[in-house]
C-alpha positions in Angstrom: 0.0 0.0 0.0 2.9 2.2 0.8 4.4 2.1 -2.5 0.9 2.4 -4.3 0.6 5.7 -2.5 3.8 6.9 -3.0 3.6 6.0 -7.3 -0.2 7.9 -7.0 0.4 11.1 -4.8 1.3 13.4 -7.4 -1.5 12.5 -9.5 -4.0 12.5 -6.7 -2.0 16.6 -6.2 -3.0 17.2 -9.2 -6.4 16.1 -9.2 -6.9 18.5 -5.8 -5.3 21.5 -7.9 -7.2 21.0 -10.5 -10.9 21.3 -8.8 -8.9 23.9 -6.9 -8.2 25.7 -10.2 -11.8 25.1 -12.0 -13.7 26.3 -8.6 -12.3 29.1 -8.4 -12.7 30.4 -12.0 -16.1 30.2 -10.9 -15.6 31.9 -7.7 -14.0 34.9 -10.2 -16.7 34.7 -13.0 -19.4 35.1 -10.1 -20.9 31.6 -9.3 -21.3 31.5 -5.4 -23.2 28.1 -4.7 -20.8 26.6 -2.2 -22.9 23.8 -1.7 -22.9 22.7 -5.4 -19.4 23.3 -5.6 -18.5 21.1 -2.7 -20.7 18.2 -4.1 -18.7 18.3 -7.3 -15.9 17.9 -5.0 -17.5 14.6 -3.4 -18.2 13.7 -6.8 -14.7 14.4 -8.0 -13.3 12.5 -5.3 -15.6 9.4 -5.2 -14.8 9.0 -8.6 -11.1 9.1 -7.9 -11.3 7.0 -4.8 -13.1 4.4 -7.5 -10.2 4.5 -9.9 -7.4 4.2 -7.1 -9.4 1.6 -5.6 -9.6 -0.9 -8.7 -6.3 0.0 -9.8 -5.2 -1.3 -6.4 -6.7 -4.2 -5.9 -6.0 -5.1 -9.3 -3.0 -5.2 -9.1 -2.1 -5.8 -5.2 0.2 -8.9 -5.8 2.3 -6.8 -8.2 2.6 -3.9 -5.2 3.3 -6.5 -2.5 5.8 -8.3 -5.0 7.5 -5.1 -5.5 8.2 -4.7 -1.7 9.3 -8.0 -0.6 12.9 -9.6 -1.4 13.5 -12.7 -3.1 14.0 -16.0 -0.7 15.0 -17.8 -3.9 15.3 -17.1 -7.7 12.0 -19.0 -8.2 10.1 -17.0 -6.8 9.9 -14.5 -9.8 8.2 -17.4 -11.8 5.1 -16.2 -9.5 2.1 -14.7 -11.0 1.8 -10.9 -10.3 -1.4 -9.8 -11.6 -3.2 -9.4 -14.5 -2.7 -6.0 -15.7 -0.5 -4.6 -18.4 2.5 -3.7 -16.4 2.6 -6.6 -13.9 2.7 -8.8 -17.0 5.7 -6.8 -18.4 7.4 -7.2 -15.2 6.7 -10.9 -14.9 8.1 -11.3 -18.4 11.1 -9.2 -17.5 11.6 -11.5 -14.6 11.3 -14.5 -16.1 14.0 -13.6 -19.0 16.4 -12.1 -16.5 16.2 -15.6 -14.5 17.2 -17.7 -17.9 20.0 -15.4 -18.3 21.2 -15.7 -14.9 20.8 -19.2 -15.3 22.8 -19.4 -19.2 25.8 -16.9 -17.1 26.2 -19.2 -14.1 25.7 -22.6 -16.0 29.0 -21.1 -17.9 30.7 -19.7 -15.1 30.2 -23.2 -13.6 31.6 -24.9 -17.1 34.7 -22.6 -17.2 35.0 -23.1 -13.5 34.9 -27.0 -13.3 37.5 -27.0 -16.6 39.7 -25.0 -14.5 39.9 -27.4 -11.9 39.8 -30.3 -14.0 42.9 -28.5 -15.2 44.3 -27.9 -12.4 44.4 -31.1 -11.5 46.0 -32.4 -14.4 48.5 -29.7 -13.8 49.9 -30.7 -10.2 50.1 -34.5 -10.7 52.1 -33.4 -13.7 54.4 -31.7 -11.9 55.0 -34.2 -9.6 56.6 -36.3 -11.8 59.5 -34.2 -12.6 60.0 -33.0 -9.1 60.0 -36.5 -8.0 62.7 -37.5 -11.0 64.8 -34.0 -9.5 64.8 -36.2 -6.2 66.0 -39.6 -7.1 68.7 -37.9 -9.7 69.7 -36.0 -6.7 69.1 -38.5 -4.3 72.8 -39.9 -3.8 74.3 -36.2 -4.9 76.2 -34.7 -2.1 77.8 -31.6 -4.2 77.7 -28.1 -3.0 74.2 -26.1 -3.2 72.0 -29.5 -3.7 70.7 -29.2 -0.1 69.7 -25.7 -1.3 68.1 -27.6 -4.4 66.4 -30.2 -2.1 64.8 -27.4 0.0 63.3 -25.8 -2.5 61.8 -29.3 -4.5 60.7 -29.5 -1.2 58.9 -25.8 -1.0 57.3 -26.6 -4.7 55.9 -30.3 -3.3 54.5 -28.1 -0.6 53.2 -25.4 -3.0 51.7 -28.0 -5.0 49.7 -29.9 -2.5 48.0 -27.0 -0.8 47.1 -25.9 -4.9 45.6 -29.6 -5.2 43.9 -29.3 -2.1 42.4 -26.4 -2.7 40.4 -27.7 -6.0 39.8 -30.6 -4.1 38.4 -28.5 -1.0 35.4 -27.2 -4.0 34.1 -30.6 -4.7 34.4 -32.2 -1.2 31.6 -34.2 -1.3 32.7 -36.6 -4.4 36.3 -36.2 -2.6 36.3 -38.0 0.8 35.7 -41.6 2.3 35.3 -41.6 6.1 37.0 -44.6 7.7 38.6 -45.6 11.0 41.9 -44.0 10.9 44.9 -45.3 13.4 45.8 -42.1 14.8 49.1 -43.0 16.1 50.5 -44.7 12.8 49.0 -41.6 10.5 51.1 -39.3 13.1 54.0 -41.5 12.5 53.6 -41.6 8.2 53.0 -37.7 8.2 56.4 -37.1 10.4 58.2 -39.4 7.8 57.0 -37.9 5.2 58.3 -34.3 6.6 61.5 -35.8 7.8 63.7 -33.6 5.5 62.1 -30.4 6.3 62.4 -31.7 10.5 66.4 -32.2 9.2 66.5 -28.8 7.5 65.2 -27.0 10.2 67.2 -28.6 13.0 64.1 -29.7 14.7 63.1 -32.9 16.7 59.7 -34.7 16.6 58.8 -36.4 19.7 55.0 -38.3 19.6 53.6 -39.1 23.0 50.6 -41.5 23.7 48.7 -40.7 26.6 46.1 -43.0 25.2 47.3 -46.2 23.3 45.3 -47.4 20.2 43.0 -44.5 19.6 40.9 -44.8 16.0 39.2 -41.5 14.8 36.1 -41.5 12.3 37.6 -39.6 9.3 39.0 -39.6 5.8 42.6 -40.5 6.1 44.0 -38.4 2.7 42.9 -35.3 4.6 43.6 -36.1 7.5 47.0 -36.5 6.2 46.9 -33.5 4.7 45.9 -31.8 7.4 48.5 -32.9 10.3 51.4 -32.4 7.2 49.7 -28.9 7.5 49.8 -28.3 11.1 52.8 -30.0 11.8 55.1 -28.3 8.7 53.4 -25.1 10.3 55.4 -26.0 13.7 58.4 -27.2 11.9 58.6 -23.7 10.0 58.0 -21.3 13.0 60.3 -23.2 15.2 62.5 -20.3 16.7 66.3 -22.2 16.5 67.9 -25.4 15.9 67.8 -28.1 18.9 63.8 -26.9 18.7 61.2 -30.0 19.4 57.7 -30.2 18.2 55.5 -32.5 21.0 52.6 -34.4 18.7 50.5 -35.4 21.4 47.6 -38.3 21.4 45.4 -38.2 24.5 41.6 -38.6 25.4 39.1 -35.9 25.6 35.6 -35.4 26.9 35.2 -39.1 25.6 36.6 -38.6 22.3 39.9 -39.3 20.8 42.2 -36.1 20.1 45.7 -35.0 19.3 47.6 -31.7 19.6 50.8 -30.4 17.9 53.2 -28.2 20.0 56.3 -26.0 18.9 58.0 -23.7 21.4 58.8 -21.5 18.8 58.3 -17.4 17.8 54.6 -18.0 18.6 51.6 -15.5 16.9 51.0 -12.5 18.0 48.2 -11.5 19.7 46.2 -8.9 17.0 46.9 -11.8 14.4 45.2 -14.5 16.6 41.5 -13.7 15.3 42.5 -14.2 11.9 45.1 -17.0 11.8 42.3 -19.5 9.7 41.4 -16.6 7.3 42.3 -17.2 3.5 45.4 -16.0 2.3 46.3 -14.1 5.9 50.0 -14.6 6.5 50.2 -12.5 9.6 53.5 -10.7 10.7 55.4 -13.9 10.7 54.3 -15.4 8.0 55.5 -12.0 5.9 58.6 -12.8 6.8 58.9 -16.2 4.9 58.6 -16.1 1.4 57.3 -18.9 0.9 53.9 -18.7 3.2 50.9 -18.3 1.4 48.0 -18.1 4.0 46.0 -21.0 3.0 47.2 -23.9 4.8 45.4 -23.3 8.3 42.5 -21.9 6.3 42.7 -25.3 4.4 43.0 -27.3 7.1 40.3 -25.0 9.0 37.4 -25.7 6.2 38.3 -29.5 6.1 37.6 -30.0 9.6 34.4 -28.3 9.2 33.6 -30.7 6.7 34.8 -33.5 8.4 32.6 -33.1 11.7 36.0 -32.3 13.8 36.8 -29.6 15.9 40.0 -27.3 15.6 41.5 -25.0 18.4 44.5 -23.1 18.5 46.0 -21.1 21.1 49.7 -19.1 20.8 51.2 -16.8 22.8 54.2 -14.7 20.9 57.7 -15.9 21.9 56.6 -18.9 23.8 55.0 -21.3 21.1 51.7 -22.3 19.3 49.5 -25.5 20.3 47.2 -26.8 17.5 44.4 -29.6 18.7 42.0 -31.4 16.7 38.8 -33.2 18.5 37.9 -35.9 16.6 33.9 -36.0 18.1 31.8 -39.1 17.8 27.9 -38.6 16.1 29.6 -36.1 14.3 27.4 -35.8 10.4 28.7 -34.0 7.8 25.6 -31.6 7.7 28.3 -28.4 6.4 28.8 -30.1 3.4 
């Protein structure tokens, strides 16, 4: 009704000016019968009233339509009325929704080719990188350690980029399983034990609770403790450092928690540590932080059902747990 008013106020002005106008040419020529006069004002104005009430109600569901936001793109298949403009603007509607539709199936097309590509692209790249390695492997000339780190920076590099495209199709891209928590600690520590030598840092694993099995998909899982844990390895503050991978029990469910005691985060950055692409102040200072591996590992435990915590406190160390709850469904899928 609001908007009706608002689209009909200047006409309804002009309707008052006008009797205005044409009673008081009368009033000049000489014509005094005030009680004629105001009649064909009732007149004037029950006619009006009639007009603006039929043009209302005919078209109220195009008013109300108007006004009220869209829950969902189908809605503008609804029918708004029978008159001439509310037909327009159904039509309109319904051609803007099929071109929405043609732009995002293509947007979709180009988007799944670029993953699809993407893809393709890292598991080629493996293949040399992996050839560097073995050519290298038994190489102990000057500057191939320097080589070895950065294969070992582009393997990194590579993952998160495959993870990433993976992270956009999740559901076609996970198998929950029982997963041996202490033997996936021990295969992701192997598989970082160059960058533990590089760094000058010790892993020590501790089992406070023997045998514990979490509910989970064991690639990213993987890839999420190589995350966390080549975090701690990184941010270690000197050689002779240790990172504590800890397996314990808690509130019923099994858990496990990955301590450095090194440079820590500081405390404006703490709020955004799982953000994408947010490298902090100390992750500006290594070249080769991107910001996406907590955010990574952040959205796969959402997935997953499992809950993350962090806590860090700058110069002392950073402690990152994951809660692996029972019950949990994958409703964020």
């Amino acid at each position: 009704m609001n908007l009706f008013l608002r689209e009909h106020r200047l006409l309804l002005f002009i309707q008052v000016l006008q009797f205005g106008i044409v009673a008081g040419l009368f009033w000049l020529d000489g014509y005094r019968n005030l009680s004629l006069i105001f009649y064909a004002l009732f007149l004037s104005l029950l006619m009006m009233g009639g007009y603006l009430f039929y043009h209302y109600a005919s078209r109220k569901r195009y008013y109300e339509k108007l006004q009220q936001p869209l829950r969902a793109f189908t809605d503008s298949y609804e029918k708004l009325g029978e008159s001439p403009a509310a037909a327009a603007l159904e039509n309109l509607l319904h051609e803007q929704y099929q071109l929405y539709q043609q732009e995002v199936g293509k947007l979709q097309r180009q988007q799944e080719e670029h993953l699809v590509f993407m893809d393709q692209w890292v598991h080629q790249m493996k293949t040399p990188l992996s050839v560097i390695e073995l050519t290298l492997q038994h190489d102990d000339s000057p500057g191939v350690e320097s080589i070895r780190e950065e294969l070992e920076r582009m393997r990194s590099g590579l993952s998160t980029v495959l993870y990433m495209a993976r992270l956009r199709g999740f559901r076609q891209d996970f198998h929950i399983k029982a997963v041996d928590l202490a033997k996936l600690v021990r295969e992701v520590v192997h598989d970082n034990r160059r960058l533990f030598i590089l760094q000058g840092v010790f892993p020590e694993v501790k089992e406070k609770a023997e045998g514990l099995v979490a509910e989970s998909d064991e690639k990213w899982l993987f890839f999420m403790l190589s995350q966390i844990i080549g975090n701690a390895i990184k941010y270690s503050s000197s050689e002779g450092g240790k990172v504590e991978i800890t397996l314990f029990m808690q509130d019923g469910c099994p858990a496990l928690s990955v301590q450095d005691k090194g440079i820590g985060i500081p405390a404006a950055d703490l709020g955004r540590v799982f953000d994408p692409f947010f490298t902090g102040q100390n992750g500006r200072g290594m070249r080769e932080s991107t910001g996406m591996g907590l955010y990574l590992v952040k959205e796969a435990a959402r997935h997953l059902g499992h809950d993350i915590q962090l806590e860090s406190r700058e110069g002392e160390g950073t402690t990152v747990s994951l809660l692996f709850r029972s019950g949990h469904s994958l409703t964020n899928l």
